[in-house]
C-alpha positions in Angstrom: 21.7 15.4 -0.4 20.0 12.5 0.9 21.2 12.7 4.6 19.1 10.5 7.0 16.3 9.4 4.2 16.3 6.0 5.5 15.2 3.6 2.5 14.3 0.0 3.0 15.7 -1.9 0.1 14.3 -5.3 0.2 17.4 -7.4 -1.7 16.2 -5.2 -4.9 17.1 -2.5 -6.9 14.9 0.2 -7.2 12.7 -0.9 -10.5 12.0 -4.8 -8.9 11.2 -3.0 -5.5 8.5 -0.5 -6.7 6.8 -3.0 -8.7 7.0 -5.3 -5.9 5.6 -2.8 -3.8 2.9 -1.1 -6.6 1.5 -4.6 -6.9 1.0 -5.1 -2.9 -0.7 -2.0 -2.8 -2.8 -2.7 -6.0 -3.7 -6.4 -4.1 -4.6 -4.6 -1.2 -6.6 -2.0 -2.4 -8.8 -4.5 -5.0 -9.0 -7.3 -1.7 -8.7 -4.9 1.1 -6.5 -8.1 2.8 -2.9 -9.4 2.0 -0.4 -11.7 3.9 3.2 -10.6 3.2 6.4 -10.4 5.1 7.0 -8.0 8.0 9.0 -5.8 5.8 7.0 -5.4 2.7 4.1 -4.6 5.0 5.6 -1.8 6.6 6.9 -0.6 4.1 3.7 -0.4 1.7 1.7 1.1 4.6 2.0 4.7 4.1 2.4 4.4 0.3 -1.2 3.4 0.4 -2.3 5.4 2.8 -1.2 8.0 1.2 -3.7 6.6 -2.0 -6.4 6.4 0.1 -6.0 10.4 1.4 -5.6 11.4 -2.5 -9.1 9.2 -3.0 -11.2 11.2 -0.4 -11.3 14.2 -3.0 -12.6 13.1 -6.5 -10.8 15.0 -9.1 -8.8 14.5 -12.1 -5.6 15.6 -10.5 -6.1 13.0 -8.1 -7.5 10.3 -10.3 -3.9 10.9 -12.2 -1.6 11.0 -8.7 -3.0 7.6 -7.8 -2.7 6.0 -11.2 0.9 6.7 -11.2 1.5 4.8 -8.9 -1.0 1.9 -9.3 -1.5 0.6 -12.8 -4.6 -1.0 -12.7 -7.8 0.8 -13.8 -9.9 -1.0 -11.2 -7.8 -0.1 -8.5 -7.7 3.2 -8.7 -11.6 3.3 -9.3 -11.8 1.4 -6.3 -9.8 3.8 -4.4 -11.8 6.8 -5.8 -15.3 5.6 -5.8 -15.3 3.3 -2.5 -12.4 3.8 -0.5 -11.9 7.5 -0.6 -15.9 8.4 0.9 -15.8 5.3 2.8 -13.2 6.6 5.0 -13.8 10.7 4.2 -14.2 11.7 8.2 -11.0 9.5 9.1 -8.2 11.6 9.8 -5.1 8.5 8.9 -4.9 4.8 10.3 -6.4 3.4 7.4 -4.4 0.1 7.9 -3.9 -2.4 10.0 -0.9 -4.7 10.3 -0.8 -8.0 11.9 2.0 -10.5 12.7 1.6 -13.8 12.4 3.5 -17.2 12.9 7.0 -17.6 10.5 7.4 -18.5 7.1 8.2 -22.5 7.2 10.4 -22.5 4.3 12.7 -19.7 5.3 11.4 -18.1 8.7 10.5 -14.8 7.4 8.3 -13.2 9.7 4.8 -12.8 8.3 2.2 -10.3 8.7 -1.6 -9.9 7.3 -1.9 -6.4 6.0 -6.0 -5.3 5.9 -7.6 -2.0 5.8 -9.4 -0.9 8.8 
């Protein structure tokens, strides 16, 4: 049953949204900043944060969680080698959202997602 599991679905079906959403979080683990709509930013924030968790403990296991979800060799490297000890004695909060000014073609509501 799938009572209150409250999904954002973007104006996609589910394969277009989770590669739209693995290669946000690939972008903002390999440049650690990414301006995107409102939406996709929140939405991508605990997927990576939940990579970044999996990174503080170098193992196989791990190395396999994360590349499941991100398909790019460098990223998860990056994520295991760099990001995982840089933030080892940080409980969560690993990213940082900011809104900015509207989209002038549309007026989507932008936001600059970084790591902390």
């Amino acid at each position: 049953m799938r009572h209150r599991k409250i999904n954002k679905k973007l104006g996609r079906t589910k394969a277009p949204r989770q590669a739209t959403l693995q290669n946000l979080a690939t972008s903002l683990l390999l440049y650690e900043k990414v301006v995107t709509t409102e939406a996709k930013a929140k939405i991508v924030r605990p997927m990576v944060e939940k990579l970044i968790t999996r990174g503080k403990v170098k193992s196989i296991h791990n190395k396999q969680q994360i590349a499941k979800v991100l398909h790019d060799k460098k990223a998860v490297q990056k994520v295991l080698d760099v990001l995982g000890p840089k933030y080892k004695e940080r409980k969560g909060g690993y990213i940082r959202i900011i809104k900015m000014t509207q989209r002038q073609g549309d007026g989507a509501k932008m936001a600059q997602i970084e790591l902390v």
